[in-house]
C-alpha positions in Angstrom: 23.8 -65.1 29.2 20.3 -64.2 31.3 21.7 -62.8 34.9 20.1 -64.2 38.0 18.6 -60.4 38.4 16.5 -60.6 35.5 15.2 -64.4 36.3 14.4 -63.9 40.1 10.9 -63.8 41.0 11.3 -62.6 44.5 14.5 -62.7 47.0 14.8 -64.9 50.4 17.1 -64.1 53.2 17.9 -66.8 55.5 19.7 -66.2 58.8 20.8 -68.9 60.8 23.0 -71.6 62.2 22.9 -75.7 62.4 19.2 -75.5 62.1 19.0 -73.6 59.0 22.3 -75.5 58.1 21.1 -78.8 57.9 17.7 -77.8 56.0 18.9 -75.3 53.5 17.5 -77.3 50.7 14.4 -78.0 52.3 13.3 -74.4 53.5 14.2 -73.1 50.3 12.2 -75.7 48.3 9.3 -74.8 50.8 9.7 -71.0 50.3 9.3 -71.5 46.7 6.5 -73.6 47.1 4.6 -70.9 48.8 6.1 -67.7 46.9 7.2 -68.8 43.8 10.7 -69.1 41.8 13.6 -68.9 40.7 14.8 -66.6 43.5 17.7 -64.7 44.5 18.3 -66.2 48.3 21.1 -64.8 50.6 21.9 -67.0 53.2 24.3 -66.4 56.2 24.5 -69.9 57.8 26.5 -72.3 59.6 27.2 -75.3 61.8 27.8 -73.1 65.5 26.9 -69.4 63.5 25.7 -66.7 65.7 24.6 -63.4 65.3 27.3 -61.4 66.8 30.1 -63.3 67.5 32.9 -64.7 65.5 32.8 -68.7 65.6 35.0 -71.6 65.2 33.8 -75.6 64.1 36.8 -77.3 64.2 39.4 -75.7 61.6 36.5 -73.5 59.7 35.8 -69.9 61.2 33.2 -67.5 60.4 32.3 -64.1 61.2 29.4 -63.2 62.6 26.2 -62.5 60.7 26.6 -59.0 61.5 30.0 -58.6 60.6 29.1 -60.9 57.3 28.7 -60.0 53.3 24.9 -59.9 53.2 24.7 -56.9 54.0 26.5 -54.7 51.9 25.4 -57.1 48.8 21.5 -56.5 50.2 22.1 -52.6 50.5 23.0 -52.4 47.0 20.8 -55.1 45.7 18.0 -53.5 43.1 14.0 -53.8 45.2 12.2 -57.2 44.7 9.8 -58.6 46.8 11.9 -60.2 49.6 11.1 -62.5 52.6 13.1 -63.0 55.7 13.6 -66.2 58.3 15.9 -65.7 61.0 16.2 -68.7 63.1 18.4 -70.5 64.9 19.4 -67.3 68.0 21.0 -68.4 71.3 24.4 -69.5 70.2 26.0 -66.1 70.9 24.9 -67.1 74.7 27.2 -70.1 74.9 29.7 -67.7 73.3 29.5 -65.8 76.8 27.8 -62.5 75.1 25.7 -60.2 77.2 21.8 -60.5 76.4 21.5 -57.1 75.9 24.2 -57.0 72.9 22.6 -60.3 71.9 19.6 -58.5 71.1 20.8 -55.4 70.0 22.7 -57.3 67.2 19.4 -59.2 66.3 17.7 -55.5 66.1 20.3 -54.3 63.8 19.7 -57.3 61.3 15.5 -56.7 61.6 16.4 -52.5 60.8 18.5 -53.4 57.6 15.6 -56.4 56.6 13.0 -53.3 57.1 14.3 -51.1 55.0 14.3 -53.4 52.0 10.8 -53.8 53.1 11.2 -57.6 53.6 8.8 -59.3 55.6 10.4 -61.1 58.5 9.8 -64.2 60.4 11.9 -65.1 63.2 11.7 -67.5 65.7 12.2 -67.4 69.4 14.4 -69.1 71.7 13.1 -72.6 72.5 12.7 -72.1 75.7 10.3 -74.9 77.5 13.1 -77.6 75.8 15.9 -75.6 77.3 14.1 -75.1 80.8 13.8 -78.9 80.6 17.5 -79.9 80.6 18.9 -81.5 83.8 22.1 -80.2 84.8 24.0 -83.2 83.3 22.3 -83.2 79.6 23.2 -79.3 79.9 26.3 -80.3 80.4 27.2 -83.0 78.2 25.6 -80.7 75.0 27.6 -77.5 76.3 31.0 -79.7 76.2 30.3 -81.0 73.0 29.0 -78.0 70.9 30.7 -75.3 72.9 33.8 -76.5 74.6 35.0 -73.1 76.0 31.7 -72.0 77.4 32.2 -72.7 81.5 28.3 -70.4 81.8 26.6 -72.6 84.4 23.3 -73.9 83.4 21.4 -71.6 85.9 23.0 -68.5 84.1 22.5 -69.8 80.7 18.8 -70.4 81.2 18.8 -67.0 83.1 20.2 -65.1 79.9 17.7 -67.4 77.4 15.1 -65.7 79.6 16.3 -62.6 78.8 16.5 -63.1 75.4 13.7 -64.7 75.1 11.6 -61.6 76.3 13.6 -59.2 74.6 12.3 -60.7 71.4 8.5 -60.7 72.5 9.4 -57.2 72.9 11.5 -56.7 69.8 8.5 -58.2 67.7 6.1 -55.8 69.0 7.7 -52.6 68.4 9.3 -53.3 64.8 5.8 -55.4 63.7 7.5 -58.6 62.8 6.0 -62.0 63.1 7.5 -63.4 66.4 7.2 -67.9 66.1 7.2 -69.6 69.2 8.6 -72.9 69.0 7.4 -76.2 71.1 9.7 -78.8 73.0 7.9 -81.7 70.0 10.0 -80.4 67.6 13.2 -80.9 69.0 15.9 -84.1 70.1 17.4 -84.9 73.3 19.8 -81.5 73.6 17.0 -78.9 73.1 18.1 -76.9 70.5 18.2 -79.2 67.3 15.2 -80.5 65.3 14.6 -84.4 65.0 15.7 -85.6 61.5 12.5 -87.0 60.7 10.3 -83.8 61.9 12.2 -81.0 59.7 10.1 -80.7 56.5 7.4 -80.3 58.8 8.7 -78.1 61.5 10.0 -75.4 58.7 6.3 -76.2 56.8 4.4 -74.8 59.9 6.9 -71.8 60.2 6.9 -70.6 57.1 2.9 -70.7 57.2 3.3 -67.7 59.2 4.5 -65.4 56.3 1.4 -63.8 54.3 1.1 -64.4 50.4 0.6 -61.2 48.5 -3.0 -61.8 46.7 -3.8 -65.1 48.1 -6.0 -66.4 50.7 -4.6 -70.3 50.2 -1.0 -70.7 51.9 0.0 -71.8 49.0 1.9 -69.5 46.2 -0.5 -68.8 43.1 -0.3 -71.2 40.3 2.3 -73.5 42.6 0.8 -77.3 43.2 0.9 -79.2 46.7 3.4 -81.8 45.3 7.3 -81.9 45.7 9.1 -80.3 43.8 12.4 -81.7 44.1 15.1 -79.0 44.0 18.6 -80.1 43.4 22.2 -78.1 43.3 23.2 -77.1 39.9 26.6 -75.9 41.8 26.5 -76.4 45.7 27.0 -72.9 47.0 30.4 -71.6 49.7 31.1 -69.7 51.5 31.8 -66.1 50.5 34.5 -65.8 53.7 35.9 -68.1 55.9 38.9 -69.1 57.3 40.4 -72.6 57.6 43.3 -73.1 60.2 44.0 -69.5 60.2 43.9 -69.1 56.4 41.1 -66.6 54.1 39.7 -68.0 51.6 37.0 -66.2 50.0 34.7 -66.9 46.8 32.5 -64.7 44.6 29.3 -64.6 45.2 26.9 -65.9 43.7 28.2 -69.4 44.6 25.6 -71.6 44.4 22.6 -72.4 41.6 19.6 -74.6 42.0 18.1 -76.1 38.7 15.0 -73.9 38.6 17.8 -70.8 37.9 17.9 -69.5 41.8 21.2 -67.9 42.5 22.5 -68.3 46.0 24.7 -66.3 47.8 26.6 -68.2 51.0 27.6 -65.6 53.8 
């Protein structure tokens, strides 16, 4: 049997929450359009995920993606061209962490990403849809997707700021590409991307990472049209816990029909 190691072209890291969640298939499809496949792709996702802290969705808990199994698995991994998107950053606020620890944590992820000599892509905070909540939409969305966050909305757009800066700042001194992201992209809360806009929205972000030996932002010898990507085996988690309980599954978990391995962290 031919291992994913000798069949991967190249090897995409995706780090993110609902966002990244909800688009997994598409991004992936769209990275491959642009470097090529099959591909080894580590992905630490999830509905609520943050960086730093632990986080519960109803009975399902996961660690945070610092504390998760992409990491050791990438330090061993052997060198392939990789590519980094880490999205989704702001749900260890409503978790009540500090911005300073916030973006030390993100720091961390961009120093282990460098030293495989990825190229990263991260996008910022949206912060003119956030500014633009009224104190009763802030609310409402804090109540439904973090229950036992009491921050205030002053304070929570007060530590966005913080973040968000920190990151203008983080980009500049470790050379990453830094994507801002406009209030048009996203629905009624601020933070999620309309349904119907998310093919596009993750098409004009991942136009900001450079093709090796290519002017066109496509990948060389890789057409415009869809190519349809569908689960050979749907990938899980490598830990998580459900009501209390571990349950953990080797890794890789997942395979598309083009051969890509994926690994669920």
């Amino acid at each position: 049997m031919v291992s994913y190691r000798e069949t991967s072209k190249n090897r995409i890291i995706l780090l993110g929450a609902s966002n990244l969640t909800l688009s997994l298939r598409v991004v992936t499809h769209l990275m491959q359009q642009r470097f090529g496949g099959p591909s080894e792709i580590l992905a630490a996702v999830g509905h609520g995920r943050a960086y730093g802290s632990a986080n519960q969705v109803l009975s399902r808990g996961l660690p945070g993606i610092v504390a998760s199994g992409l990491w050791p698995q990438l330090a061993t991994a052997e060198p392939c061209p990789t590519v980094a998107l880490l999205t989704d950053i702001g749900n260890d606020i409503l978790y009540e962490s500090a911005p300073e620890q916030i973006l030390r944590q993100v720091e961390w992820c961009v120093e282990q990403l460098q030293k495989q000599s990825a190229q990263i892509v991260m996008t910022n905070l949206p912060m003119a849809s956030i500014e633009d909540l009224s104190e009763r939409r802030y609310t409402f969305y804090r109540n439904v997707f973090y229950p036992f966050c009491r921050l205030p909305r002053n304070e929570t757009v007060s530590r966005v700021r913080v973040v968000y800066q920190g990151l203008i700042d983080l980009a500049s001194r470790r050379n990453f590409t830094l994507y801002e992201q406009e209030p048009v992209w996203f629905g009624p809360d601020g933070i999620h991307v309309h349904y119907w806009k998310r093919r596009a929205f993750y098409r004009d972000i991942l136009e900001h990472f450079a093709v090796p030996g290519s002017n066109d932002k496509t990948a060389p010898g890789e057409s415009r049209k869809e190519l349809f990507l569908t689960w050979q085996q749907r990938p899980k988690f490598a830990y998580k816990t459900v009501l209390g309980r571990e349950i953990q599954c080797r890794q890789p978990s997942g395979r598309l029909a083009d051969g890509s391995s994926v690994f669920k962290y």
